[in-house]
PALO-627761 format. One record per residue (C-alpha): z, y, x. Coordinates in steps of 0.001 Angstrom, whole numbers, plus 524288, in hexadecimal, padded with zeros to 5 digits. Layout:
BEGIN
ZYX/...
***
This chain:
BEGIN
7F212D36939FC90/7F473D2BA0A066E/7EC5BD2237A0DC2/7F2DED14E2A0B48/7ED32D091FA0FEC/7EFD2CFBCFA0B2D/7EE1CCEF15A1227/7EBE9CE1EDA0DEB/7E939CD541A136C/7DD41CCFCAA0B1A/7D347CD4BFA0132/7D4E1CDE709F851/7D2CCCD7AB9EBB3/7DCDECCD459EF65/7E801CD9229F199/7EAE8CDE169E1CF/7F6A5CE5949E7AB/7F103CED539F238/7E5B2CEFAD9E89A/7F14BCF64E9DF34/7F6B8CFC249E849/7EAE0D03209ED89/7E67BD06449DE9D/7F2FDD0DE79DCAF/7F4BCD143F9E9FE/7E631D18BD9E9B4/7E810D1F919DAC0/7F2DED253F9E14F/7E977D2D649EB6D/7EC6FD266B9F578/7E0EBD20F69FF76/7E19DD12A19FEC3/7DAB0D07BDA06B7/7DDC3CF88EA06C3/7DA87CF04BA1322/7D9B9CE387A10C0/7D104CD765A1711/7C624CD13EA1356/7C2FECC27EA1292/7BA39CBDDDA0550/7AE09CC355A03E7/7B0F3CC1CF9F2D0/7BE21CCA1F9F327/7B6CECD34A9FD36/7AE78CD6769F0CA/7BA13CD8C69E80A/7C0ECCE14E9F270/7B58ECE9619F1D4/7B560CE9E89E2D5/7C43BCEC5B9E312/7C1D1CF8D19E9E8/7B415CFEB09E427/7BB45D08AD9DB0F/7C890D0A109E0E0/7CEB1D16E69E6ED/7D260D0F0F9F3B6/7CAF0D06D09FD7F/7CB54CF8ACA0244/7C6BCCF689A10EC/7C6AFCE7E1A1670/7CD18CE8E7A251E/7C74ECDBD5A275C/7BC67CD56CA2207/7BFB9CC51FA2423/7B45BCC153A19C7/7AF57CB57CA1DDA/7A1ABCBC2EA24FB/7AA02CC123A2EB2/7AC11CB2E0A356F/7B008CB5D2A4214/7BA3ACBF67A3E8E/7C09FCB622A34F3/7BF63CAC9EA3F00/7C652CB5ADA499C/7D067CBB4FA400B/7D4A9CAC0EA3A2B/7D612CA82DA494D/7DD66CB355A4B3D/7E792CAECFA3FB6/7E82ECA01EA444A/7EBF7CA5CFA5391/7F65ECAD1EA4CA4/7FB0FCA202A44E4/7FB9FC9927A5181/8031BCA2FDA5737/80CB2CA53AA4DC5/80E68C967AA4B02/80FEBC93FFA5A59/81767C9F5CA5F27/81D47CA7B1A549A/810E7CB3D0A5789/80FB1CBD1DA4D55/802C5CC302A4AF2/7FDCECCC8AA40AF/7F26DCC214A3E71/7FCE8CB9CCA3987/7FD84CC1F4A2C14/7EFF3CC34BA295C/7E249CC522A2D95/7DF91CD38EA33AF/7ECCACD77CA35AF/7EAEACE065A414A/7DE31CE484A39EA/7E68BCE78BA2EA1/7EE5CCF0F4A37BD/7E36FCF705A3E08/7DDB7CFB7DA3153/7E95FCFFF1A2D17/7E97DD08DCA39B2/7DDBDD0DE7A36F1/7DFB8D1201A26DB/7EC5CD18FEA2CBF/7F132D1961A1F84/7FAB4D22A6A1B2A/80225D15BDA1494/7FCE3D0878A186E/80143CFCB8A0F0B/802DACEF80A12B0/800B3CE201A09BC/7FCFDCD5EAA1112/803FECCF05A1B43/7FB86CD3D9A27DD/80069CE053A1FBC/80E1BCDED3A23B0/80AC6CE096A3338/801B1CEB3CA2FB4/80B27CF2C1A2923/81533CEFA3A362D/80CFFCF4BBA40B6/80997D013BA36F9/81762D03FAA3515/818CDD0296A4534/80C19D0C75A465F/8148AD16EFA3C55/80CE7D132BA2FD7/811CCD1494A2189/80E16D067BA1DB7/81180CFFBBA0FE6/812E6CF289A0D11/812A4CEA12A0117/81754CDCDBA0099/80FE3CD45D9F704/814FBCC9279FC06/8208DCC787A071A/818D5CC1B0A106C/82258CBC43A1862/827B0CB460A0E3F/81AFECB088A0839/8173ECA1A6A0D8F/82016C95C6A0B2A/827C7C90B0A17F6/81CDEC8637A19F2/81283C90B8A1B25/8194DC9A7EA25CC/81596C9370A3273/80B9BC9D78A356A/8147DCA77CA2C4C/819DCCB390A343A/8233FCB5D7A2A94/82D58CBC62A334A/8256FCC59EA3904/82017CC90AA2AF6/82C4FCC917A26C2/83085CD401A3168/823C8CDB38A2D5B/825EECDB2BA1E03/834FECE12DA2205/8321ACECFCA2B37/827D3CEF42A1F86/82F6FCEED0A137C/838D7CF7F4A1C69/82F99D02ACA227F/8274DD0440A1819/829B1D0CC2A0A4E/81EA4D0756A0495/8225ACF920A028A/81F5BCF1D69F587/82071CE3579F23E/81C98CDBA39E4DA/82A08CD9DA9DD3A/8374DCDD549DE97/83A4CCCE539E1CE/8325DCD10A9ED70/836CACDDAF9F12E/84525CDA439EF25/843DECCDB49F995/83D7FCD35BA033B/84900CDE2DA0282/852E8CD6BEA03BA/84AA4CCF3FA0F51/84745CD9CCA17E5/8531CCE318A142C/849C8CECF8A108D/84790CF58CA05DE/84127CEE259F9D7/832EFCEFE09F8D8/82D40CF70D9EDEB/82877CEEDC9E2BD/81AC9CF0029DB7F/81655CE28B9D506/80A03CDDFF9D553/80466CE0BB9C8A1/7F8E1CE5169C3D3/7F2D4CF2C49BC02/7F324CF0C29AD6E/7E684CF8129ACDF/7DFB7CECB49B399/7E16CCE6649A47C/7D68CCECDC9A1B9/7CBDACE6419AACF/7CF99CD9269A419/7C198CD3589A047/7C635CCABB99531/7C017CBFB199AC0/7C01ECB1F099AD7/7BC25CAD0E9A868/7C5B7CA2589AC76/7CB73C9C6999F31/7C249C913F9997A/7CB2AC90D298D53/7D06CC9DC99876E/7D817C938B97E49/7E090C8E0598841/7EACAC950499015/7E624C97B999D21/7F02AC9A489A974/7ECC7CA1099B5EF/7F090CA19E9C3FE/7E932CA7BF9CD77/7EBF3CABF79DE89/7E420CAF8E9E8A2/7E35BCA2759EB18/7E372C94B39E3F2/7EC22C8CB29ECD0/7FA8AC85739EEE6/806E4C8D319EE2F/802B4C95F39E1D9/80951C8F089D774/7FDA8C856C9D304/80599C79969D824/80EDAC7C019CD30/803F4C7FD29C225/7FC55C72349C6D1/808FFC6A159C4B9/80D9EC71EC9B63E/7FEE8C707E9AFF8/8002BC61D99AC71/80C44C654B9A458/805A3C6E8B99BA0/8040BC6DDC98DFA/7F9F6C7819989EE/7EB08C779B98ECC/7EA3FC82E19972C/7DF6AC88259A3E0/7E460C8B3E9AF98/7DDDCC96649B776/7DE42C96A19C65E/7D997CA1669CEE4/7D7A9CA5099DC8C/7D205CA23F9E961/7D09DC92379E8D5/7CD39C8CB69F42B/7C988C7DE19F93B/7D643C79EA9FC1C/7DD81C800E9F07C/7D2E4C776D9E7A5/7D78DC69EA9EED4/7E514C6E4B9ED12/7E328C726C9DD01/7DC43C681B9DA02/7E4F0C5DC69E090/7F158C64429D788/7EB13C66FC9CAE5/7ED1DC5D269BF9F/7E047C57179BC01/7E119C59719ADC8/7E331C672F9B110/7D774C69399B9A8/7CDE6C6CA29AEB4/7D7F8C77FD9AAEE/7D9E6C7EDE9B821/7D0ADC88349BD5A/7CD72C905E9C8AA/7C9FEC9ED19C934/7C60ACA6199D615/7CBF3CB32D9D7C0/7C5B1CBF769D164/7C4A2CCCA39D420/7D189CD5E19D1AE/7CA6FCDBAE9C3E2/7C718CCD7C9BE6D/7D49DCC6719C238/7DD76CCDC59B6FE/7D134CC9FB9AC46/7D20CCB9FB9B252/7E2BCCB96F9B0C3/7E084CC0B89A4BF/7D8EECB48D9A06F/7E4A1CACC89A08A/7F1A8CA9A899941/7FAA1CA59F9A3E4/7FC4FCA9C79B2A8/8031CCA2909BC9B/80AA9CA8E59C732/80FBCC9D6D9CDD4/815E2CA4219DAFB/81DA1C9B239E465/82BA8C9FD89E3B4/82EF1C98A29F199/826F5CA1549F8C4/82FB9CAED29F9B8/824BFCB8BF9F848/81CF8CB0F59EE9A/82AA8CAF9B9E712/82D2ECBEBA9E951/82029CC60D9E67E/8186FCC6919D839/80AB4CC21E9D981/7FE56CC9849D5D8/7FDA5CC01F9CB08/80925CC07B9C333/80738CCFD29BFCA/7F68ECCCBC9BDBC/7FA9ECC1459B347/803B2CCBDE9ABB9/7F884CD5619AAD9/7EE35CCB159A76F/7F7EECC79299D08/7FC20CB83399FCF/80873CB3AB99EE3/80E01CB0DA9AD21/81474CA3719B149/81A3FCA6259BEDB/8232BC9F449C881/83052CA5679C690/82F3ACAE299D4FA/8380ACBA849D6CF/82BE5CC2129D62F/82572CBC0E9CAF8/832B4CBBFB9C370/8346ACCA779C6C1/8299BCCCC39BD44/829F7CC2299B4B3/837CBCC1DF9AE98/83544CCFD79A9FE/829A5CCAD69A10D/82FBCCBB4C99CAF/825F6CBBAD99224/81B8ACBC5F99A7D/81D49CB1B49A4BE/82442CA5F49A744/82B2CCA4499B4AA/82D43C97589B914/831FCC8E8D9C604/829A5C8FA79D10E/821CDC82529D422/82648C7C3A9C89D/81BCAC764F9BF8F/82597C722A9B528/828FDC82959B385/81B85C852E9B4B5/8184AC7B2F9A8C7/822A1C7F2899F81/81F2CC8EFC9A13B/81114C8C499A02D/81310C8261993F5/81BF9C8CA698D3A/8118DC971C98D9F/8045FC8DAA98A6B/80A8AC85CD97F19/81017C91AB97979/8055AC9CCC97673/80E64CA8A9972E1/81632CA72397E96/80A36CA72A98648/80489CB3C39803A/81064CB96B98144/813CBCB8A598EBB/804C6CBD5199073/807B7CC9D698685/81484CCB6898EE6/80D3ECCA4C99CA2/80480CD3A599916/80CB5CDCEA99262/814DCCDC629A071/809CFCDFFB9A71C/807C0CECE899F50/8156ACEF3A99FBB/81A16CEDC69AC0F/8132ACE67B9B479/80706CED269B8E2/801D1CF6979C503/80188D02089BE50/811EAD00AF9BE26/81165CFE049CC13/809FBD090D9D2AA/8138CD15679D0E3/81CE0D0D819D995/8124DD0A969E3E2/80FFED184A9E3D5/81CAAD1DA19E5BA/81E14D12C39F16A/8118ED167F9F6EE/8139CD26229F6C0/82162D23DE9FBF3/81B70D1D50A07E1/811EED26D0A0A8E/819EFD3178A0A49/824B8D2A4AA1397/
***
């Protein structure tokens, strides 16, 4: 048995992967704990709930929830200094990737973990100065952060020096996973290192069972109803594309929205969506981790409409992809190297199409609404995937193997 610690860069119930991760390597014997951060009093509650039964522990290293004012206030001043100095004179700071950094490190010290694995971006310098202090670290790339903005977001981006820290990490450490073999295969052949080991993102087919058969977002079980959901409702996600397609649709269908939907994302919706369609969209909040597979399940349709220009959006498979297989929809997805990676082994399933291109967008969506058995077939074959193939349980005898041989290094 081990002590393995595993770091993160937010809450809990927000981080499905580390959660996995933790699941399998604590039914393994080994002593787990997550440290995360803390900033919304609601997902404090569900981190708390995530954890009530489970073999490992969850400890905040930070607590930014809005009581603490004067810390938040210190900690966001801190950011914007670093910022200015980057912007003005090339500085690199820790603060730079993420609240609590150095905090990060210092409770990483004190866990003294026989393996400590790293997820976020602040996790990247973590894992650097461990590997300097003679720690076994681990790293897992859910994104390539360093390729993970467009060019017109990078001014306060310090991609090269992330860069130089994802490298010395995919080289010095034997545990090293990333999300698909697209992934793993380009940061290879970036860094000249060996390729990451792959275990997707997907999901236990035993969670099946918690579906509650419930209706709570669809007004009218008679008409198809797509879904899309993020973290957040915003630009960038693919809805530009959906917005444009929907006046060019020739079945009556709802369209289901959810996530985190602030102010500004309502001006900007509202300002794009067709008016005849306004009646027919609607917006969900986010749910707990054992309601979200019941609401997708609700649906006929999910979108996963990545942006292919961005490398590590166009190289990684999203959370979502794998939880609309096990809900059971069929999949319409932008035609990425990660989200073809799964797709073109299930065609019936899905439908890939162009990236940012209503007209592609209209023609797979119109082929699966005005035509009923294709549309419960690709559902039957989505599903069938996701028993098949696609699921955790097929995942975690490879995590294992990774994590023992890093242990015993």
């Amino acid at each position: 048995m081990a002590k393995i610690l595993i770091l993160i860069g937010g809450h809990l119930c927000t981080a499905p992967r580390p959660q996995k991760e933790a699941e399998a390597l604590a039914n393994a014997r080994h002593q787990v704990t997550v440290c995360g951060f803390w900033f919304d009093p609601e997902l404090v509650k569900r981190d708390r709930l995530l954890v009530a039964d489970k073999k490992w522990k969850f400890e905040p290293i930070v607590d930014f929830q809005p009581t603490h004012r004067l810390k938040n206030w210190g900690v966001r001043l801190q950011g914007r200094l670093a910022k200015e100095r980057f912007q003005r004179f090339g500085t690199f700071s820790p603060t730079l990737l993420g609240y609590g950094a150095k905090a990060m490190l210092k409770a990483a010290y004190q866990v003294n973990a026989n393996l400590t694995i790293v997820h976020s971006e602040a996790g990247l310098w973590v894992g650097n100065q461990l590997l300097d202090k003679g720690f076994r670290v681990g790293v897992d790339f859910e994104d390539w952060f360093s390729k993970d903005l467009l060019p017109e977001a990078l001014t306060t981006r310090p991609t090269a020096q992330l860069a130089a820290l994802e490298r010395r990490l995919a080289r010095e450490c034997t545990y090293c996973l990333t999300t698909s073999h697209a992934m793993a295969e380009a940061m290879a052949d970036a860094y000249q290192e060996p390729k990451p080991t792959v275990i997707y993102n997907v999901f236990p087919w035993a969670e099946r069972e918690q579906i509650d058969g419930q209706k709570r977002d669809r007004l009218n079980p008679k008409e198809p109803s797509i879904h899309w959901f993020s973290q957040t409702i915003g630009p960038g996600r693919g809805l530009e594309t959906l917005f444009l397609a929907l006046p060019h649709l020739k079945t009556p269908v709802e369209i289901h929205l959810r996530g985190n939907y602030p102010e500004s994302a309502r001006q900007w919706l509202e300002a794009l969506v067709p008016c005849e369609w306004r009646d027919r969209i609607f917006i969900h909040p986010t749910v707990p981790n054992t309601e979200l597979l019941s609401r997708i399940a609700e649906h006929d349709i999910g979108l996963a409409l990545e942006c292919p220009d961005i490398p590590s959006r166009n190289f990684t498979i999203t959370n979502k992809l794998f939880q609309y297989l096990q809900a059971g929809l069929a999949v319409i997805a932008t035609s990425t190297l990660g989200q073809k990676e799964v797709l073109s082994q299930i065609p019936t399933s899905s439908r890939l199409i162009v990236g940012d291109n209503p007209k592609t967008l209209t023609q797979a969506l119109n082929d699966l609404l005005q035509n009923p058995e294709k549309l419960i077939a690709a559902k039957s074959a989505a599903l069938q995937a996701a028993k098949d193939k696609f699921n955790w349980e097929s995942q975690v005898e490879t995590l294992l193997r990774v994590t023992e041989r890093a242990i015993s290094k």
